[in-house]
C-alpha positions in Angstrom: 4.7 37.9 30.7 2.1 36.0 29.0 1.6 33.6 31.7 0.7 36.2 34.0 -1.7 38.0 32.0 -3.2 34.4 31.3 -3.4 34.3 35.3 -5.3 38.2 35.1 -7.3 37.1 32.4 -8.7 34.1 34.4 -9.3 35.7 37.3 -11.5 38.2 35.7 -13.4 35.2 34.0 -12.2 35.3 30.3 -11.1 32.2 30.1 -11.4 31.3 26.9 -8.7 34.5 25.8 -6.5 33.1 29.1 -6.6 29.7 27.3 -5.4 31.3 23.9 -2.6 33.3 25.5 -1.6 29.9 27.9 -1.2 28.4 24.4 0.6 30.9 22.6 3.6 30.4 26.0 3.6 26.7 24.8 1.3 26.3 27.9 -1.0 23.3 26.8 -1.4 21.2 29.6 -2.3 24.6 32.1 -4.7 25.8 29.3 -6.8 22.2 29.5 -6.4 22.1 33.1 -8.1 25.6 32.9 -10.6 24.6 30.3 -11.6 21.8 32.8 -11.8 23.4 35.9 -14.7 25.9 34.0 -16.3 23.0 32.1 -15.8 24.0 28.8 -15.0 20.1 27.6 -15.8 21.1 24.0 -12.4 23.7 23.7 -10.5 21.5 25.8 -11.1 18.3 23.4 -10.6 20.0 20.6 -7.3 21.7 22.0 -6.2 18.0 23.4 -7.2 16.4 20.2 -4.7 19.0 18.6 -1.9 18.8 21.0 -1.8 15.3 21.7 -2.3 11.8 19.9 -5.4 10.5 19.0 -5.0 7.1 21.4 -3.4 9.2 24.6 -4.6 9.4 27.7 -5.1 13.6 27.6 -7.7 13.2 24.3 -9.3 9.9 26.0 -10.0 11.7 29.1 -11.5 15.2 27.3 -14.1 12.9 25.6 -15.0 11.1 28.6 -15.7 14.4 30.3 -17.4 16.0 27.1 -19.6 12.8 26.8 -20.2 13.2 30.4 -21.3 16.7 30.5 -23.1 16.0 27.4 -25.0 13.0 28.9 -25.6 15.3 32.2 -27.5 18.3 29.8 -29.7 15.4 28.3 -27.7 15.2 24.9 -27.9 11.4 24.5 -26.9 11.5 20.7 -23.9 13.6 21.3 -22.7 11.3 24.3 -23.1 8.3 21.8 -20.8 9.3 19.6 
């Protein structure tokens, strides 16, 4: 049930309250995947960074993106780090 109002929720654009319910059905992976997909790499770092370990491949890849997007909008010092 929550998955499918997840689903609704997205679909109308609130992504961010699709992402919280995703999470609460012990949906992580779908809820970065929709965090992604919508460019929000700020939530879905700090959601990988919680699910998963430091070193994995899930955290490694939300920074690159983050640092990416970051670079892209001209925020060199946040990129850096």
């Amino acid at each position: 049930m929550c998955e499918l109002y997840a689903c609704q929720l997205a679909d109308q654009g609130d992504i961010r309250k699709a992402v919280s319910y995703l999470l609460i059905c012990g949906q992580g992976g779908q809820a970065l995947e929709l965090l992604n997909s919508n460019q929000l790499y700020r939530e879905a770092t700090a959601i990988a960074r919680c699910l998963y370990p430091d070193g994995s491949q899930e955290v490694q890849e939300s920074l690159s993106r983050w640092a990416g997007k970051a670079l892209a909008d001209g925020n060199v010092e946040l990129a850096s780090k």
